[in-house]
MDAnalysis code that builds the backbone (N, CA, C; Angstrom):
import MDAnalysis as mda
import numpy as np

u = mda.Universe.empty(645, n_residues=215, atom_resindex=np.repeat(np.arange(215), 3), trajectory=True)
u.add_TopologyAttr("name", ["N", "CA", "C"] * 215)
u.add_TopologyAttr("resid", np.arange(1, 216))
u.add_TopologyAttr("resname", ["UNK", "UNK", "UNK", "UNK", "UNK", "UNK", "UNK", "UNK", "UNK", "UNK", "UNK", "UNK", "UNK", "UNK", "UNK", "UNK", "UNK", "UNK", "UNK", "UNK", "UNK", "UNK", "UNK", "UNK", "UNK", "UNK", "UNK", "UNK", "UNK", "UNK", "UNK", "UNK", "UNK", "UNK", "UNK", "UNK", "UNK", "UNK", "UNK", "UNK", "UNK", "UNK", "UNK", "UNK", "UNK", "UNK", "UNK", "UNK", "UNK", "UNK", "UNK", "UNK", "UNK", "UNK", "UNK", "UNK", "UNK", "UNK", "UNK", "UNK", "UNK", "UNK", "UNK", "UNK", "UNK", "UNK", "UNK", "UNK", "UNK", "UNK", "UNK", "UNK", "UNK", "UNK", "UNK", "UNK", "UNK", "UNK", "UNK", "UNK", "UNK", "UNK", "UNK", "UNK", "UNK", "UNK", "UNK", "UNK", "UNK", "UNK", "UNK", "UNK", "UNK", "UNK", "UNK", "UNK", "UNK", "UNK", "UNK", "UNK", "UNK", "UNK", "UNK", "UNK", "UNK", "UNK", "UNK", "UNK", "UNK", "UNK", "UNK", "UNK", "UNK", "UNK", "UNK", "UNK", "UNK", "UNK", "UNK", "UNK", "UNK", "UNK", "UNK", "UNK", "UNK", "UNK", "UNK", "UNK", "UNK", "UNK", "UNK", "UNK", "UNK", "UNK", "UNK", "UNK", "UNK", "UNK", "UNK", "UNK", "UNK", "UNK", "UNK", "UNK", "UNK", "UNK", "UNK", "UNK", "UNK", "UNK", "UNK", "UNK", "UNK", "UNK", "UNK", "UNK", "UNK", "UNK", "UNK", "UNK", "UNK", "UNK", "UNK", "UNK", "UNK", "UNK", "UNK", "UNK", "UNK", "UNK", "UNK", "UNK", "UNK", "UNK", "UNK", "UNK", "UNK", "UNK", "UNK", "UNK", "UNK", "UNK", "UNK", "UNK", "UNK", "UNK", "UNK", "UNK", "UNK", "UNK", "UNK", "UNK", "UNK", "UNK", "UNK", "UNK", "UNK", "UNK", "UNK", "UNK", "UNK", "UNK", "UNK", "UNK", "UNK", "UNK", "UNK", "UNK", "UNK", "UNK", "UNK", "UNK", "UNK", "UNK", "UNK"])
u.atoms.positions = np.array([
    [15.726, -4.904, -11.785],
    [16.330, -4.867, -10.455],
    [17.057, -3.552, -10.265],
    [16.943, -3.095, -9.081],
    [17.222, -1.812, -8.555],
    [18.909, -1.754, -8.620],
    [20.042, -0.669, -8.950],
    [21.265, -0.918, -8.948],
    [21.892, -1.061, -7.580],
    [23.280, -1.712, -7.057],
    [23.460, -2.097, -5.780],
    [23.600, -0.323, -5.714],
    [23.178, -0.385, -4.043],
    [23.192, 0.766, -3.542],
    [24.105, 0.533, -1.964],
    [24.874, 1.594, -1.887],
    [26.029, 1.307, -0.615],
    [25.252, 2.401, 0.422],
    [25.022, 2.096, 1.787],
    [24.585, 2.805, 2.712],
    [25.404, 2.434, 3.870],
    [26.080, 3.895, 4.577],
    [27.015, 3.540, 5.340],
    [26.253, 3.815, 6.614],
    [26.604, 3.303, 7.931],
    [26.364, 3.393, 9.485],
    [27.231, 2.760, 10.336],
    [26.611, 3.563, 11.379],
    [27.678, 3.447, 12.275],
    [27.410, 2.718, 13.890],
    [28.027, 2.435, 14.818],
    [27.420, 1.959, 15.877],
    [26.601, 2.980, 16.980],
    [25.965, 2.613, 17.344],
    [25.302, 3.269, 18.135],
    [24.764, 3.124, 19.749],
    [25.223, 3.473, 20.535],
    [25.202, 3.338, 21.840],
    [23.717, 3.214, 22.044],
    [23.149, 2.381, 23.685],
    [22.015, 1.948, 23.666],
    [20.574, 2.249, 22.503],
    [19.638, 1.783, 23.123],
    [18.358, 1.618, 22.574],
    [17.402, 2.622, 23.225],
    [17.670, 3.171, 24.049],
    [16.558, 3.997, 24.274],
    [15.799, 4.933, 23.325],
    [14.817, 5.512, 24.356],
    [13.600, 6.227, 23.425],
    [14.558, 8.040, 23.374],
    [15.126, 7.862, 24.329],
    [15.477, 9.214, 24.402],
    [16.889, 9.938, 23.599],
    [17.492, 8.314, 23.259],
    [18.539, 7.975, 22.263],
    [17.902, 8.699, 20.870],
    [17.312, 7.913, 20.523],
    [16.811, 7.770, 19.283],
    [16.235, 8.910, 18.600],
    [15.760, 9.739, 19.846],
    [14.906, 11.019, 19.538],
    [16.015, 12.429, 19.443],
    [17.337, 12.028, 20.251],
    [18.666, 12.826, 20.344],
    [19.550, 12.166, 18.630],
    [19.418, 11.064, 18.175],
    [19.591, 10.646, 16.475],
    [19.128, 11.518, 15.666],
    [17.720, 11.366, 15.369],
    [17.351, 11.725, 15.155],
    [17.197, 13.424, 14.161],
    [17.271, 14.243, 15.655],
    [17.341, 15.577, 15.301],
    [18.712, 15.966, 14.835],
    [19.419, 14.943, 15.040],
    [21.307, 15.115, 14.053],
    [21.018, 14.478, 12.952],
    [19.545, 14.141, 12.489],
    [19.712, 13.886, 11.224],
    [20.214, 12.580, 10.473],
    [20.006, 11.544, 11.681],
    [20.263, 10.064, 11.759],
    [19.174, 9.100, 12.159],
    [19.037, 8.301, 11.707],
    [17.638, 7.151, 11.495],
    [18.381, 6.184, 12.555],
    [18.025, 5.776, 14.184],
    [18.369, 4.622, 14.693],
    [17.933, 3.339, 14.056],
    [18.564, 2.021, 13.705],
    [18.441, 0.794, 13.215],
    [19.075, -0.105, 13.720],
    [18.279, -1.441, 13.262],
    [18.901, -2.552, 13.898],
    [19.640, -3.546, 12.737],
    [20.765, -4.131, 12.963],
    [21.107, -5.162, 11.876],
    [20.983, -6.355, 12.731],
    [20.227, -7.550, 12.226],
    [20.516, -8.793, 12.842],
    [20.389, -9.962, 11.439],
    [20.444, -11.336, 11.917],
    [19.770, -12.398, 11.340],
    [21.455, -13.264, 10.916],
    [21.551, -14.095, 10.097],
    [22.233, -15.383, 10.249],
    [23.110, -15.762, 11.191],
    [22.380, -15.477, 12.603],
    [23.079, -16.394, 13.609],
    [23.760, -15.445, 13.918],
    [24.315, -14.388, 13.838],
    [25.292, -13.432, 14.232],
    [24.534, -12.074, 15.003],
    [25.320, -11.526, 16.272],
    [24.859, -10.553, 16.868],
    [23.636, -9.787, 16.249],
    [23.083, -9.228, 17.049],
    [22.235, -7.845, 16.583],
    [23.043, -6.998, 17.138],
    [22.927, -5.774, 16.375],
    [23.741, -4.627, 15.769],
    [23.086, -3.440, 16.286],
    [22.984, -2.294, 17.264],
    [22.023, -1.274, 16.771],
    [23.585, -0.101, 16.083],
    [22.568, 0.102, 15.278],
    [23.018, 1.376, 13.933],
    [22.529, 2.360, 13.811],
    [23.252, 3.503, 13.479],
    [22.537, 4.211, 13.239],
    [23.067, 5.027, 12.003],
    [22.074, 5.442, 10.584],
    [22.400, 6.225, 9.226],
    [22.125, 7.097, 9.250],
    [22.427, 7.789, 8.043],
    [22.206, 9.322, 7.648],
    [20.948, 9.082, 6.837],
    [19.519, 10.278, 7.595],
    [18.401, 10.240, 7.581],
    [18.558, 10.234, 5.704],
    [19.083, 11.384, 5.535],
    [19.105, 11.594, 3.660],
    [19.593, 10.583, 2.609],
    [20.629, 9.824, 3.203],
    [20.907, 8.401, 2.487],
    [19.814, 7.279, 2.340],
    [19.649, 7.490, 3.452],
    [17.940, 6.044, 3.612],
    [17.028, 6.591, 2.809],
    [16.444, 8.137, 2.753],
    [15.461, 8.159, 2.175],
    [15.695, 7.581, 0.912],
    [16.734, 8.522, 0.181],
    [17.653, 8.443, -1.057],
    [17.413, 7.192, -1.752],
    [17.631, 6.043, -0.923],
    [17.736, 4.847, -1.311],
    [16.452, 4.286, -1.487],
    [15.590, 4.696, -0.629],
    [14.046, 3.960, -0.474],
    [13.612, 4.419, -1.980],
    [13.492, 5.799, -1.999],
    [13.142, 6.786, -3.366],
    [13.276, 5.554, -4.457],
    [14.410, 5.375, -4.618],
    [15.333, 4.774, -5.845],
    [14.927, 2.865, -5.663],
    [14.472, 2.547, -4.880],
    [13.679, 1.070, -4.930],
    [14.365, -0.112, -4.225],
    [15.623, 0.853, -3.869],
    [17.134, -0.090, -3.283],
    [15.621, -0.969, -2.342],
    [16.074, -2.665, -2.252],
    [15.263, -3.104, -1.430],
    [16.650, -4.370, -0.625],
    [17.660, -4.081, -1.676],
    [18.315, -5.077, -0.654],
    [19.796, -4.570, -1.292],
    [20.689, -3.966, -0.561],
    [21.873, -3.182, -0.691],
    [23.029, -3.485, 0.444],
    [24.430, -2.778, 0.026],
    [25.194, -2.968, 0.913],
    [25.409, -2.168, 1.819],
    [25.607, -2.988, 3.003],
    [25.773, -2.182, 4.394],
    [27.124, -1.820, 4.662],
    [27.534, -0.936, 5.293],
    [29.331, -0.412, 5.357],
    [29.120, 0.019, 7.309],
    [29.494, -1.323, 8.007],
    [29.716, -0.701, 8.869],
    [30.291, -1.408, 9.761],
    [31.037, -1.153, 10.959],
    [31.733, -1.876, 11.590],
    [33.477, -2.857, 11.092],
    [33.736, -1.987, 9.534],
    [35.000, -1.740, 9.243],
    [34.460, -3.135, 7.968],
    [33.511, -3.910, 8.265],
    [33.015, -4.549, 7.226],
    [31.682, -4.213, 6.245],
    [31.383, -4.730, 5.426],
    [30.713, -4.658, 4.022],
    [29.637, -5.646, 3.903],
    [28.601, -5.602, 4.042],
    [27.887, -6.721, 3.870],
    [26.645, -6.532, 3.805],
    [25.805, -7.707, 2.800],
    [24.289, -7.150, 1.957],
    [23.427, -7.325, 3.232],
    [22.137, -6.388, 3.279],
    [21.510, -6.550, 4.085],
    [20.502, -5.746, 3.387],
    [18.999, -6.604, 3.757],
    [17.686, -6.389, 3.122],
    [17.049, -5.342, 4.091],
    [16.305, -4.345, 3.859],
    [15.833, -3.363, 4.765],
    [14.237, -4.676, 4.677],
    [14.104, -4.717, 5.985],
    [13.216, -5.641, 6.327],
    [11.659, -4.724, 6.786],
    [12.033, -3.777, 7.144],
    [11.085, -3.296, 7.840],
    [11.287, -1.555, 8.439],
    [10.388, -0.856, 7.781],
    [10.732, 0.469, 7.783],
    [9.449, 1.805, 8.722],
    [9.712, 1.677, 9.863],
    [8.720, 2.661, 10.534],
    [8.541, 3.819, 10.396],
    [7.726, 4.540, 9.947],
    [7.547, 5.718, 9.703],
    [6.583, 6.723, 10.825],
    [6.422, 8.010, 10.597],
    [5.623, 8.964, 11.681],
    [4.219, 8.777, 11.172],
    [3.557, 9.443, 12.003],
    [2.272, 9.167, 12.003],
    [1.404, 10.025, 10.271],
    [2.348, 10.349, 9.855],
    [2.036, 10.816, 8.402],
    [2.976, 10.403, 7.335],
    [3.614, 10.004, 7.369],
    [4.309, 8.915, 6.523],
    [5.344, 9.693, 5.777],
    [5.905, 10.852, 6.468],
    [7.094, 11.598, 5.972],
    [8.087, 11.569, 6.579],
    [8.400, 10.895, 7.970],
    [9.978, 10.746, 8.044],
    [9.755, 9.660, 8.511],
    [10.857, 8.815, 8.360],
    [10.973, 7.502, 8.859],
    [12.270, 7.220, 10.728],
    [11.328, 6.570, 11.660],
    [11.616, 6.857, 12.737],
    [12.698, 5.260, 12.970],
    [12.261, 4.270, 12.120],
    [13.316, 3.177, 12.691],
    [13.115, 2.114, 11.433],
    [14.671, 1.873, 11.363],
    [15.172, 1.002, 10.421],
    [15.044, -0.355, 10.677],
    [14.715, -1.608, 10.293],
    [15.265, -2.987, 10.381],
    [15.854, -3.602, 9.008],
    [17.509, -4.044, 9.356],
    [18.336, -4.621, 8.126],
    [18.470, -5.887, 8.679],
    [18.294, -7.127, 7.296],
    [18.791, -8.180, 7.766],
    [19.576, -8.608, 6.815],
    [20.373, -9.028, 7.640],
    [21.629, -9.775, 6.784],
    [21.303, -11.041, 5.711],
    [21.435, -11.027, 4.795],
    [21.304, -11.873, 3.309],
    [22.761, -12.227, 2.616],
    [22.573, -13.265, 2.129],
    [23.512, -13.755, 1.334],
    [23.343, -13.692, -0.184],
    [24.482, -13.555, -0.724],
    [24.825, -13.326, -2.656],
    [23.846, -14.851, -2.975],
    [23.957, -15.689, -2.615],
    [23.546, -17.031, -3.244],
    [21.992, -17.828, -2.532],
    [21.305, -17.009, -1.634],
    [19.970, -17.237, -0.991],
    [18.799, -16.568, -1.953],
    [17.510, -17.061, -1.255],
    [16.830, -16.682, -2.139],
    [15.739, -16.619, -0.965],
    [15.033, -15.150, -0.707],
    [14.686, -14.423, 0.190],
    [12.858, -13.851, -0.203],
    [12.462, -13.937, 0.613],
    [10.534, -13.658, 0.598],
    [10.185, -12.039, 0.928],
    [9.353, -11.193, 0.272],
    [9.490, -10.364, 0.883],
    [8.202, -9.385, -0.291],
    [7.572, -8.418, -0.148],
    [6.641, -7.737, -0.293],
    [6.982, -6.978, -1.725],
    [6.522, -7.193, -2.605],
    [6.996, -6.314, -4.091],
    [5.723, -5.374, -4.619],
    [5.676, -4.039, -4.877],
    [4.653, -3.470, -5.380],
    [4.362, -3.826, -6.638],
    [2.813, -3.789, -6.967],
    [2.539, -3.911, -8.138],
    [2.564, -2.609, -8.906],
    [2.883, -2.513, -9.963],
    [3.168, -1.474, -11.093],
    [1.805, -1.799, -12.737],
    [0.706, -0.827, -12.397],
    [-0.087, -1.205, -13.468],
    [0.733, -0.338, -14.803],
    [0.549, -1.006, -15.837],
    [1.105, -0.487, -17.062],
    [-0.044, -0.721, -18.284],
    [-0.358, 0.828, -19.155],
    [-0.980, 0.594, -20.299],
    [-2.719, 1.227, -20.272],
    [-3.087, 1.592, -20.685],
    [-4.405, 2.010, -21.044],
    [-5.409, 1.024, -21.248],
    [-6.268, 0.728, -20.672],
    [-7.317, -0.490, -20.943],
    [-8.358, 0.415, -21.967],
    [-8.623, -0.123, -22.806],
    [-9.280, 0.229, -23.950],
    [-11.251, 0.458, -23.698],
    [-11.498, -0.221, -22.386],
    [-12.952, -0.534, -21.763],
    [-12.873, 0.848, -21.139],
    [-12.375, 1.819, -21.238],
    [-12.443, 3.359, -20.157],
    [-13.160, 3.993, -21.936],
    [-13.409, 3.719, -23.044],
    [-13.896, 4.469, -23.638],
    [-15.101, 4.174, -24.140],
    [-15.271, 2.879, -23.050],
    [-17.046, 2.405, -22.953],
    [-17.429, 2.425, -21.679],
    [-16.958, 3.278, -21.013],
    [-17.513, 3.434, -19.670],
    [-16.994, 3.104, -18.553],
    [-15.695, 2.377, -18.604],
    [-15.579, 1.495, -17.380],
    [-14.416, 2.246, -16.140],
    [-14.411, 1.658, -15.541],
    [-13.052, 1.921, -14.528],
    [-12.690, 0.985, -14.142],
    [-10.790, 1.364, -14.029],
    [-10.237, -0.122, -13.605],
    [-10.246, -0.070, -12.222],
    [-10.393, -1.323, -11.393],
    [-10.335, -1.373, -10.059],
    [-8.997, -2.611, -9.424],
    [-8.150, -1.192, -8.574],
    [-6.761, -2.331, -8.926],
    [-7.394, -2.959, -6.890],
    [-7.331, -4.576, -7.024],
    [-7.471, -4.972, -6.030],
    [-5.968, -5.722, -5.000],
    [-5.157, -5.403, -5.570],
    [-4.013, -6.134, -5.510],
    [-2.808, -4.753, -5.285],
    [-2.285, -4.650, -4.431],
    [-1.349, -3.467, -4.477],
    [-0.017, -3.894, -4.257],
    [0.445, -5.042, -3.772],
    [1.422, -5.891, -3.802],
    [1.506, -7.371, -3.681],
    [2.612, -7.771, -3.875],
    [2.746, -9.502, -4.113],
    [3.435, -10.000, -2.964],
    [3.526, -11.206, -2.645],
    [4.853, -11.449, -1.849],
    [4.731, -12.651, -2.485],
    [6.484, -12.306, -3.236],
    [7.418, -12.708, -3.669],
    [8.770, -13.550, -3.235],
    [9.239, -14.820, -3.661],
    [9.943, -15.315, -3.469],
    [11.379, -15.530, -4.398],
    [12.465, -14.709, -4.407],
    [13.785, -14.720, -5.632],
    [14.955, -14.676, -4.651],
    [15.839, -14.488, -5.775],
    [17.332, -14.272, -5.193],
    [17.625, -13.033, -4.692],
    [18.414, -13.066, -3.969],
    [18.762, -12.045, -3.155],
    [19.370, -10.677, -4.763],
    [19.963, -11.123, -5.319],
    [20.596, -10.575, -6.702],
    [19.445, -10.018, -7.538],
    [18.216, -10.528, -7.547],
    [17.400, -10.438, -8.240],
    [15.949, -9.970, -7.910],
    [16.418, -9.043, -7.223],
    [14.733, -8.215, -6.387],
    [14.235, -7.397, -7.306],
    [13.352, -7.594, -7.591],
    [12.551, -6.516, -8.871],
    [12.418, -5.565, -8.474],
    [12.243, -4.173, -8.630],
    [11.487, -3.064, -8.163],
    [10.196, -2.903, -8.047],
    [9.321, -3.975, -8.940],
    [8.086, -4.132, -8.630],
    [7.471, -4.742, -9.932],
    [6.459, -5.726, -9.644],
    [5.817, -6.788, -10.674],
    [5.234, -5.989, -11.535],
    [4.853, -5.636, -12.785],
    [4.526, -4.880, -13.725],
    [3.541, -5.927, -14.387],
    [2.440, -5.604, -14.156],
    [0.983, -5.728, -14.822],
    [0.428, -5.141, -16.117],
    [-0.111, -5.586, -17.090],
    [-0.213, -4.971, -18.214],
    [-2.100, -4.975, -18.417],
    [-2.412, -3.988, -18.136],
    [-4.411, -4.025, -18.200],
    [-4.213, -3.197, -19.823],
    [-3.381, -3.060, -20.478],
    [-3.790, -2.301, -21.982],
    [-5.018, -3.137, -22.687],
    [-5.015, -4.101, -22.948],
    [-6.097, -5.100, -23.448],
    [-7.329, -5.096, -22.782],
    [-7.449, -4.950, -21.609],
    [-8.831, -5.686, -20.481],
    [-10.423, -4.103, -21.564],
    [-11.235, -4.794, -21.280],
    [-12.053, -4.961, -21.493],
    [-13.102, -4.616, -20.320],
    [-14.247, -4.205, -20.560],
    [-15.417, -4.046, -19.459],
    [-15.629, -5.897, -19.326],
    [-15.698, -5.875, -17.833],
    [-15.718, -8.099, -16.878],
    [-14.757, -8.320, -17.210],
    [-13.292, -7.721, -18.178],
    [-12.455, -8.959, -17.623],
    [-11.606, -8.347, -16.687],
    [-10.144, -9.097, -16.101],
    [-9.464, -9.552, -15.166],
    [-7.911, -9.607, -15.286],
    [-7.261, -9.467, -14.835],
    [-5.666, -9.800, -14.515],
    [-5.828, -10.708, -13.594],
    [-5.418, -12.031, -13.657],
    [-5.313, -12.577, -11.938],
    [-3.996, -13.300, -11.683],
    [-3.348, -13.332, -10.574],
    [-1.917, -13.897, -10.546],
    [-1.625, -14.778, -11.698],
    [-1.792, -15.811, -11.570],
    [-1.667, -16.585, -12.555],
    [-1.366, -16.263, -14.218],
    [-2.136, -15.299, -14.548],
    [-1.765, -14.633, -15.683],
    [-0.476, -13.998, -15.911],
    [0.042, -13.026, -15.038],
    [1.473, -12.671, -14.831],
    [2.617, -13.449, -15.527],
    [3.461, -12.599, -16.169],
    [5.101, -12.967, -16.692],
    [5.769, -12.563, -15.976],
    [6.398, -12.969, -14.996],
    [7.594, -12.720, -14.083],
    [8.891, -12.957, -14.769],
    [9.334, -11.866, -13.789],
    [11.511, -12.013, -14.287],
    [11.526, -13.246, -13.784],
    [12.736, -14.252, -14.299],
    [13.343, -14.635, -14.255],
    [13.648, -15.192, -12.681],
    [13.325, -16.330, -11.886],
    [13.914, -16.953, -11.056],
    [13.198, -16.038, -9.567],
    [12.149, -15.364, -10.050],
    [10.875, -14.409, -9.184],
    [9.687, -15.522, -8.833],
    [9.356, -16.445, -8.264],
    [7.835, -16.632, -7.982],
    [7.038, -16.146, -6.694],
    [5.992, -16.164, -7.037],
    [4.584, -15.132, -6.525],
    [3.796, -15.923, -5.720],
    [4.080, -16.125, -4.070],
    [3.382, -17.207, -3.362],
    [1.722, -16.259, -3.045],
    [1.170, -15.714, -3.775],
    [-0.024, -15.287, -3.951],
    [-0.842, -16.070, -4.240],
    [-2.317, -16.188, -3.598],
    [-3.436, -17.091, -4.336],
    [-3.665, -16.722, -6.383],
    [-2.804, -17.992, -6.996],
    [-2.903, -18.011, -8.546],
    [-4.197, -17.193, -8.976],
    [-5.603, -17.787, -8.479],
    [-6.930, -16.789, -8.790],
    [-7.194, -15.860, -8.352],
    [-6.708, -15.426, -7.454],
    [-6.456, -13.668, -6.867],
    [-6.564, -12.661, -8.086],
    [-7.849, -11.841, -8.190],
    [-7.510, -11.043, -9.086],
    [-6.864, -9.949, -8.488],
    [-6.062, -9.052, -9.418],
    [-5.173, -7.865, -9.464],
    [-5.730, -6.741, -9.615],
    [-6.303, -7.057, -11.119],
    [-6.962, -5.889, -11.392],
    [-7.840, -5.977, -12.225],
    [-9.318, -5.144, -11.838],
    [-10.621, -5.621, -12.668],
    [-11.366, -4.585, -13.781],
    [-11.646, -4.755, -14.667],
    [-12.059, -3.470, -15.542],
    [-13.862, -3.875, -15.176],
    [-14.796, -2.782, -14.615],
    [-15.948, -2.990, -14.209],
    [-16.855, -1.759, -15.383],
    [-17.829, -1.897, -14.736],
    [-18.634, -0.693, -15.644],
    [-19.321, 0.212, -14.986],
    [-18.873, 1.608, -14.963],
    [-19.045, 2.659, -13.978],
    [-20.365, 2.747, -13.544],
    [-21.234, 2.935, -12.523],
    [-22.612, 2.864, -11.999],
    [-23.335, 3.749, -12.527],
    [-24.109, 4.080, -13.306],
    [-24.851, 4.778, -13.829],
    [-25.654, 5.535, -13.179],
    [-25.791, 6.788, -12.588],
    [-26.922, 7.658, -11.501],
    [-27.923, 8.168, -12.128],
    [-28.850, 7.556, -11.935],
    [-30.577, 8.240, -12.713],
    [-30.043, 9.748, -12.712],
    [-30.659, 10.423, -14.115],
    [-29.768, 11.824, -14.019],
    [-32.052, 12.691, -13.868],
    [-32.794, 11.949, -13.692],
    [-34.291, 13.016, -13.544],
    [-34.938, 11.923, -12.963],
    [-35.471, 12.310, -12.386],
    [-36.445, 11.954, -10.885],
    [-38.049, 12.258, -11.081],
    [-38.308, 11.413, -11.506],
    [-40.245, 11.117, -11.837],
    [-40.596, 11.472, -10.870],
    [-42.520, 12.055, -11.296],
    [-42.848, 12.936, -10.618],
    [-43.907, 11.499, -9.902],
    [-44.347, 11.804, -8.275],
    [-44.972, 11.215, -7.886],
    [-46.176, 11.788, -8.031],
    [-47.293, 11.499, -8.141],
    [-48.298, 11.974, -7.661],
    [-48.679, 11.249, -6.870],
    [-49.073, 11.670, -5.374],
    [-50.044, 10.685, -4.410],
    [-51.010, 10.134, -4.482],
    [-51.362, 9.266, -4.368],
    [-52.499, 8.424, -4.221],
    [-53.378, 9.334, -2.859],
    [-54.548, 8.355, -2.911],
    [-55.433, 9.303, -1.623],
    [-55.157, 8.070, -0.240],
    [-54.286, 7.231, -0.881],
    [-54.185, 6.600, 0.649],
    [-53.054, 7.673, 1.165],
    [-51.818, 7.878, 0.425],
    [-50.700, 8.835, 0.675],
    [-50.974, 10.061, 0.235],
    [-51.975, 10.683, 0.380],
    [-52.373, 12.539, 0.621],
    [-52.632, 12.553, 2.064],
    [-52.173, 13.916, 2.234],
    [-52.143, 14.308, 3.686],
    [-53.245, 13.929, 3.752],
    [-53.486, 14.349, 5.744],
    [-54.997, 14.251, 5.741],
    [-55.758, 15.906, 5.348],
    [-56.656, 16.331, 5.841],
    [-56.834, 17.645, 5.786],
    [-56.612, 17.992, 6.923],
    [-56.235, 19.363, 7.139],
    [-56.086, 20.076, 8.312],
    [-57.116, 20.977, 8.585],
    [-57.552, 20.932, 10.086],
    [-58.742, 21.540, 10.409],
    [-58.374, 22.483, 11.420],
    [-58.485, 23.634, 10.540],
    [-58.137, 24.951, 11.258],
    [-58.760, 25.683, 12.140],
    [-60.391, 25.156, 12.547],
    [-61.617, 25.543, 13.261],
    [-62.341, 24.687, 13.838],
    [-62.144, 24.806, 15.231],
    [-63.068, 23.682, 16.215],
    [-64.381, 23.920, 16.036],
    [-65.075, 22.650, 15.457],
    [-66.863, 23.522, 15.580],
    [-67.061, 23.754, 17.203],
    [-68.161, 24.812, 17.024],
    [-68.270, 25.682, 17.611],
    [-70.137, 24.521, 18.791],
    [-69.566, 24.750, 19.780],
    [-70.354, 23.640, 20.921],
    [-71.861, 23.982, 20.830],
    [-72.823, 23.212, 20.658],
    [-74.076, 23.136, 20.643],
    [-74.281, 23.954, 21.989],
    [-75.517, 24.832, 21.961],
    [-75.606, 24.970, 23.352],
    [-76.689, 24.049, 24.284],
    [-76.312, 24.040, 25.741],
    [-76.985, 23.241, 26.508],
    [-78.407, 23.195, 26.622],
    [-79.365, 22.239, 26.459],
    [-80.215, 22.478, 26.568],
    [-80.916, 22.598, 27.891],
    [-82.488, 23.770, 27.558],
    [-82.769, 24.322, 29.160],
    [-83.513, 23.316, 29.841],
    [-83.578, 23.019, 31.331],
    [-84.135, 22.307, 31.515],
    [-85.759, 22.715, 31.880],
])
């Protein structure tokens, strides 16, 4: 689990588009805080703190704002059309003693021993969604393919999870598959044609017209 991480914000006057884009270029991420029954919030952070935190795996940290302190899960994170700055925040408010659903990356770990008979691993699974405590968010499910073999498999079910983590994933879902790389004919046989498939001949000279006979 990721260490608590403190991210401070502040209030932020309306919602507009033209708001957000004036945030922004000061170097502030507009966001929303809502969820247990209590107001929605718009906020707004310091662009370099959020990244900071995303970097580092923070997935559910404390919020500092409005003269109070309180955990809130980044729920949902919009980014630009190339996936280098992030244009809008969603935090929701969580409790120390709940136990919260939410998207965990998978982390392959280990050398599969079938890459020195040919194979490649094929990861089909790139995250889980996960069900734990708010206290207890992993940074991400860690898969172990060191063993796999050319045909075999990781599939949910196989997985050792932390502690008080379960994985509402289909159990037979595979993760990740060790296959056997496709082999490309490396020389190309020679055809020879048959006389149904030989050209036809080409006739380069119209015979030449009988002449008419006299009457």
């Amino acid at each position: 689990m990721a260490e608590t991480v403190v991210l401070a914000a502040e209030a932020r006057p309306g919602n507009g588009t033209r708001g957000a884009r004036k945030l922004r270029k000061k170097g502030q991420i507009p966001g929303v805080v809502y969820g247990h029954k209590e107001a929605t919030v718009s906020v707004a952070v310091a662009a370099d703190d959020l990244h900071q935190a995303i970097r580092r795996g923070a997935r559910v940290l404390d919020l500092n704002h409005g003269g109070k302190v309180e955990k809130a899960l980044i729920r949902d994170v919009q980014w630009d059309a190339l996936g280098h700055y992030i244009l809008h925040v969603d935090f929701a408010r969580v409790s120390e003693d709940e136990r919260i659903t939410l998207d965990v990356r998978v982390e392959l770990r280990g050398t599969a021993p079938g890459i020195v008979a040919g194979g490649v691993l094929v990861q089909q699974i790139h995250q889980l969604h996960v069900e734990c405590p708010v206290i207890s968010v992993p940074d991400s499910i860690r898969v172990n393919v060191g063993e796999l073999q050319i045909g075999q498999s990781v599939q949910v079910k196989h997985l050792t999870l932390p502690p008080g983590v379960k994985v509402n994933n289909d159990p037979e879902a595979i993760i990740a598959a060790f296959r056997l790389t496709a082999v490309e004919p490396t020389e190309t046989a020679a055809i020879t044609p048959t006389a149904e498939q030989a050209e036809p001949e080409v006739i380069s000279k119209k015979k030449e017209e009988e002449p008419a006979e006299e009457e």
